[in-house]
Structures are given as C-alpha cells and as structure tokens.
C-alpha positions in Angstrom: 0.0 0.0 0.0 1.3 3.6 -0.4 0.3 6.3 1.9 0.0 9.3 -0.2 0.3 12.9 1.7 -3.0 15.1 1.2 -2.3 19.4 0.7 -4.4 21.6 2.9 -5.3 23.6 -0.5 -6.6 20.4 -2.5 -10.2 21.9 -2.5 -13.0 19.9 -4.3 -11.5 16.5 -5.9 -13.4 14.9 -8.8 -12.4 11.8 -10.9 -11.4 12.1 -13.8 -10.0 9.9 -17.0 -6.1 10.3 -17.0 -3.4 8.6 -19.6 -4.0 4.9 -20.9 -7.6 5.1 -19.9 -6.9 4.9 -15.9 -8.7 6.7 -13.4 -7.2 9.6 -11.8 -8.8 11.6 -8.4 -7.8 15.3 -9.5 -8.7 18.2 -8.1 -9.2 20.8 -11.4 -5.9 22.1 -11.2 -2.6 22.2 -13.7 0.8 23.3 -12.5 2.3 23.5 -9.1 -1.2 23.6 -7.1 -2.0 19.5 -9.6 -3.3 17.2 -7.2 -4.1 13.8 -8.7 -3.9 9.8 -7.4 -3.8 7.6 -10.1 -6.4 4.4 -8.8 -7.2 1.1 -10.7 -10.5 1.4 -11.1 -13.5 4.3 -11.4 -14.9 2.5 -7.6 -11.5 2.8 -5.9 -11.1 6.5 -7.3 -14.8 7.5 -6.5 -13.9 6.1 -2.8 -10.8 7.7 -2.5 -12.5 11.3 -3.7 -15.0 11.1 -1.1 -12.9 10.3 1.3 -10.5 13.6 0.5 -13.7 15.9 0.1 -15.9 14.6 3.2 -12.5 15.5 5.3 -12.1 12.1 6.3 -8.4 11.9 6.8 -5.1 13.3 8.6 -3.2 14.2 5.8 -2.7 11.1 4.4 -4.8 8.2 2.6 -3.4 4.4 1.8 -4.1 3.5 -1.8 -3.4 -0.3 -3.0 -2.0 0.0 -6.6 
C-alpha cells in the first residue's frame, strides 16, 4: 500500500480519465497547485474522492496499486 500525503489547499476533488484510460482523483488544477492519485479502477477512485472531500483523513490516505 502507499500512503499518499494530502495538501491543505486540495479543495474539491473529482475523478477524472487520465493517460491509458486509468482513473485519476484530480482536483481541477494544472501546475504546481495539480493534485491527482492515479487508482485502478473508477470504484477505488470514487472512494478515494469522497474520502479527501468529506474531510475524512489526517493528511494522508493508503491506496493499493
């Protein structure tokens, strides 16, 4: 599993459809403020996304790749 550090200033996440068809939990922006996690499957990325916008972390989430 890797434990992936969450920003403060993520705002909003959604998921999204990154490179090669996977899906990707992104929060809208490009640049130094990107936030994205790269998940298996649209379920594990929809999970992971509510997760990061109900609050329901410290600062860091555990994906399985």
């Amino acid at each position: 599993m890797a434990t992936i550090k969450i920003p403060e200033n993520t705002g909003k996440v959604r998921v999204a459809m990154y490179l090669g068809g996977k899906y990707t939990v992104w929060n809208g922006k490009q640049g130094q403020h990107e936030f994205a996690i790269i998940c298996r499957n649209r379920k594990q990325a929809e999970e992971i996304a509510k997760r990061i916008n109900s609050k329901d972390h410290n600062g860091e989430i555990e994906v399985t790749h």
